[in-house]
N, C-alpha and C positions, 0 to 999 in steps of 0.2 A: 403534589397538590397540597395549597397552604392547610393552617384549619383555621374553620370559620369561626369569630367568636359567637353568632347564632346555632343555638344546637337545635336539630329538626326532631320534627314530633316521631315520640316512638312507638304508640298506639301499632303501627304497621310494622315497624321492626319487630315488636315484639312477635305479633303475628306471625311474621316468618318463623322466627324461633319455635312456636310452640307448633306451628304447621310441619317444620320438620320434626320434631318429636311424635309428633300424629304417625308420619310418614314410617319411620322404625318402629313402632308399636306394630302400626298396620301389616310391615312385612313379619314381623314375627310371629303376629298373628295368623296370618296369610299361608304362610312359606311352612310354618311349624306347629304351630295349638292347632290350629284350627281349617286346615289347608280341606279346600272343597266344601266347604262349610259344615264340616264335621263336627263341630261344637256350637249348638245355636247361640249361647250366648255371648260366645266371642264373637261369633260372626255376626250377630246384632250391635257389638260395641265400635268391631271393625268398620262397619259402613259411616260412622260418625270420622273415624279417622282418616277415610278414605275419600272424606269430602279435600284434604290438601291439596290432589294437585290442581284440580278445579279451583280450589283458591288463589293458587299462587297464580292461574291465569286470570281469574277476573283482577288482581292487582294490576299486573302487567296491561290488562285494555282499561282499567278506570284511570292511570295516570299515565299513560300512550309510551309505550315503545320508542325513544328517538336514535335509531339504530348510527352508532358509529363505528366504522370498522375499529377502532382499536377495543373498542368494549367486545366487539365480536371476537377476535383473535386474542384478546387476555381470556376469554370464556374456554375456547377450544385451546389455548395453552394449559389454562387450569383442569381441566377433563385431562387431557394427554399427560399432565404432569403426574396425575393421582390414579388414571392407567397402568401408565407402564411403574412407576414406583410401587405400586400395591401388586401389582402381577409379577413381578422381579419376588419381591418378598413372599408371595402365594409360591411358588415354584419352587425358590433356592434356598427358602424358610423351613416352609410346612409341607414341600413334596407334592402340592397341590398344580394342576395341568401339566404344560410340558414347553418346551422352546418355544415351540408356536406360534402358544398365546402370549409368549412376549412384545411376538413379531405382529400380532393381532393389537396388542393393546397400544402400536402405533396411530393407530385407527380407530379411535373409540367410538367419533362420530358415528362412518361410515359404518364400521361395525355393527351398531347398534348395542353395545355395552352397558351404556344409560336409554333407556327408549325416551324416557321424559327429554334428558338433555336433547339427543338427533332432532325429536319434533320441534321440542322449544326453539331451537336454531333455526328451522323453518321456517318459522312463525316467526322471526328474528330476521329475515331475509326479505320475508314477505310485508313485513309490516309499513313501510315507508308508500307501498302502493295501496294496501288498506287504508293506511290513515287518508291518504289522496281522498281515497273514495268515500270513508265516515264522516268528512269536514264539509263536502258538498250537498250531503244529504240532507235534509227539515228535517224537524221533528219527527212527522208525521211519515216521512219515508223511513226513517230507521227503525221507527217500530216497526214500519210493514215488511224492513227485512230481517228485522231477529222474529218476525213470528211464520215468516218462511223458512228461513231456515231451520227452527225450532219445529216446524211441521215437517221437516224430510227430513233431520236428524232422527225424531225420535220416530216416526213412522215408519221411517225406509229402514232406520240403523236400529232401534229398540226394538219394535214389533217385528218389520218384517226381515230384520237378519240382512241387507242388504248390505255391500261393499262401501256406501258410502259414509257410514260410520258404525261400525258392527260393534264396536267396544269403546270409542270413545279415545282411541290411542293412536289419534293422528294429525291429521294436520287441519283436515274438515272440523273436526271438534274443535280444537284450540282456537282455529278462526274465528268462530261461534261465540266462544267463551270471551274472546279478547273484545268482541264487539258490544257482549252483552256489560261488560268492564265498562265499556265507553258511553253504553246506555246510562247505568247507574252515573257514572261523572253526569247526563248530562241533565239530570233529575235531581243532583243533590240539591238537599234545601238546607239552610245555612241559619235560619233562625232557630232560637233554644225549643223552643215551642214546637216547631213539628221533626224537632232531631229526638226530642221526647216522646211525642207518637210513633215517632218511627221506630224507635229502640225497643218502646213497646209491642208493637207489633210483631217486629224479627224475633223476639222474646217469643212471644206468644208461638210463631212460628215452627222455633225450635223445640219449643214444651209440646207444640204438637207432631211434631219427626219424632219426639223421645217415646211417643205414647203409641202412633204407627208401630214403630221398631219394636215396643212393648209388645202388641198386639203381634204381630212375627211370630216373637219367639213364643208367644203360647201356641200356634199354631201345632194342631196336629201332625205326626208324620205322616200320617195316610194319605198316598194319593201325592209325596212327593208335592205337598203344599209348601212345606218351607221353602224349599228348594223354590220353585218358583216366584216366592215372594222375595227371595235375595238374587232372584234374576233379574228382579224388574225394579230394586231398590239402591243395589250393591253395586252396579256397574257405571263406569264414568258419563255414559251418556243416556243418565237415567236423569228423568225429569224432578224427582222424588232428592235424588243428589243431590243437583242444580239447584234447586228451591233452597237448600240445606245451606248451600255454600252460600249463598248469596248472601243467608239470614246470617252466619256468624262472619262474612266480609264485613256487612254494615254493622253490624253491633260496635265492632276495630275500629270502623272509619270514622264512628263518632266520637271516640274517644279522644280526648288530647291531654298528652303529660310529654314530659321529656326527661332522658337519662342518656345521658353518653354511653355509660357502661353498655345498654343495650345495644344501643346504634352500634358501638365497635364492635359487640358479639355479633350483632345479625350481618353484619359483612361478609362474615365467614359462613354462612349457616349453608352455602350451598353445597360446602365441604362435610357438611352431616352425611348427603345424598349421598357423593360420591367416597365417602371412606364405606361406609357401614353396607350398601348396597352391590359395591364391587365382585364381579363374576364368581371369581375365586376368596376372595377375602370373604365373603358374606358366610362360608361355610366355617370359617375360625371366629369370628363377630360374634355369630346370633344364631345360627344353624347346630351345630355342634354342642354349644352350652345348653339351648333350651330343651334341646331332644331329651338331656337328660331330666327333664323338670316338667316334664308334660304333664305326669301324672299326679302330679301334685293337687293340693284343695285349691282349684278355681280362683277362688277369692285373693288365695296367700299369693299363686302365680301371676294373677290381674296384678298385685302391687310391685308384685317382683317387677313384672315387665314395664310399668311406670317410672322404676328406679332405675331400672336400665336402661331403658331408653332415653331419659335427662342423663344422666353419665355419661352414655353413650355420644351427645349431643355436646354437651359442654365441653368434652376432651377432643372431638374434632374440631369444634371452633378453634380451642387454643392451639391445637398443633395447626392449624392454617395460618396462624400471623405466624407462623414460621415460613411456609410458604410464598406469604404475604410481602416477607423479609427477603428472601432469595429473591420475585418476582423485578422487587423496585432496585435490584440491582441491575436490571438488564430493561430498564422503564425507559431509558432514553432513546436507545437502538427501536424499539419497537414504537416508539413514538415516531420517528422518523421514518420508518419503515411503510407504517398505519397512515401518516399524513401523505407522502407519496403517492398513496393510492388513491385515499378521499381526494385530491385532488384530479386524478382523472375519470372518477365516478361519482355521479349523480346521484341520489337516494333521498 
């Protein structure tokens, strides 16, 4: 692929970048400080972090999905690439699982090894007959179906616990998200004037999730009131999230500057996910070093875990144009391979 002499805005690139930094914070947070929300006030900083992957789908519905098989099979090449390579090196490295999960990290998908990637793929399969369906609808129909759907997500899957979104970690949610994506596309307003009120606004917005989240962590222990307030804050298909995410989408999506340097990082950034999150590798990563750091002053470990998580992020990106490099050696064959198909499939 030539390069363009237009370079695209990186307002979003960046986003991604800093959305996966969120993402490593949040598990280390998650997984080790602060696992069951044993530390209020990581687990109050957690839920800001936690807004990601709800981000990375309302991008994915505000600029549409346009599913081509070979973007789909370089996706699941890239996953099975950093699979089985980091589980080779988990095993015959560091002594970590056993033959197995070699023979499992054939299968990451199916596996389930990334939950995000398996759903995202769905939502990646499914999306040619959504968009069908979001192009035919008015205005006025698509609000009435993100506030149906927004009424059995959070009522059946928030309150009442039911199976059709109990956590927010499936395919029902994402659907949701990518539409509500395509709502915001179809509201943007384009003059300086009300991308100024609106920036204000989402401002406002956030100052007020920082001041809720405040009000959290003063919360009492008795009576298992935290606990409750980060069940109905914390999780993906929480309305309080949602709101969150949307507020720091638009803040990004008004922005316009342009950097190369970015764009060619955030290419790579889906390889932040997949190195640092990997089955076995996460316990030599991020598990292993911070246990020994828990008990540190708060404050010093909050920056600790900021440095390491950009570190963290920047050294995956560049080991992926290594990848990146291997990949486009074998770009032709898989082009031919990919167009073969699209040509007797429809989408």
């Amino acid at each position: 692929m030539g390069v363009s002499k237009k370079t695209r805005d990186s307002n979003i690139e960046l986003l991604r970048i800093i959305l996966m930094v969120f993402i490593v914070m949040h598990h280390i947070i998650s997984s080790v400080i602060a696992p069951g929300f044993s530390s209020k006030g990581f687990a109050c900083i957690d839920v800001i972090f936690h807004t990601a992957v709800i981000i990375f789908v309302l991008i994915s519905g505000y600029f549409g999905i346009n599913l081509r098989i070979k973007v789909l099979i370089n996706l699941i090449l890239q996953v099975t690439f950093y699979s089985l390579l980091l589980t080779l090196i988990g095993v015959y490295v560091f002594s970590l699982g056993s033959s197995i999960d070699v023979i499992k990290s054939l299968l990451p998908i199916s596996g389930n090894y990334y939950w995000f990637i398996t759903v995202y793929i769905e939502l990646l399969l499914l999306s040619p007959f959504v968009n069908k369906l979001l192009v035919n609808l008015s205005n006025r129909q698509y609000k009435s179906l993100v506030l149906i759907l927004a009424s059995l997500i959070f009522w059946f899957g928030l309150l009442r616990k039911t199976n059709i979104s109990i956590d927010g970690k499936n395919i029902v949610y994402f659907i949701f998200i990518y539409i509500v994506g395509g709502g915001i596309r179809r509201i943007s307003l384009t003059d300086e004037s009300s991308k100024f009120l609106t920036n204000r606004f989402h401002f406002f917005i956030l100052l007020l999730s920082l001041m809720v989240l405040g009000g959290g962590y003063l919360l009492p222990d008795t009576h298992s009131l935290f606990i409750h307030f980060m069940a109905y804050t914390y999780v993906y298909n929480s309305p309080f999230l949602l709101i969150m995410s949307i507020s720091i989408f638009c803040l990004f999506r008004n922005l316009s500057f342009k950097n190369r340097w970015i764009n060619y990082m955030a290419s790579s950034s889906l390889a932040i996910y997949l190195i640092h999150e990997h089955p076995l590798m996460r316990e030599v990563i991020y598990v292993q070093p911070f246990m020994k750091l828990i008990h540190m002053n708060p404050y010093f470990l909050f920056v600790i875990v900021i440095a390491f998580a950009i570190i963290v992020s920047v050294t995956c990106m560049l080991m992926d144009k290594v990848r990146v490099f291997l990949f486009s050696l074998i770009d032709k064959p898989i082009s031919f391979f990919t167009n073969k198909i699209e040509n007797k499939i429809e989408l």
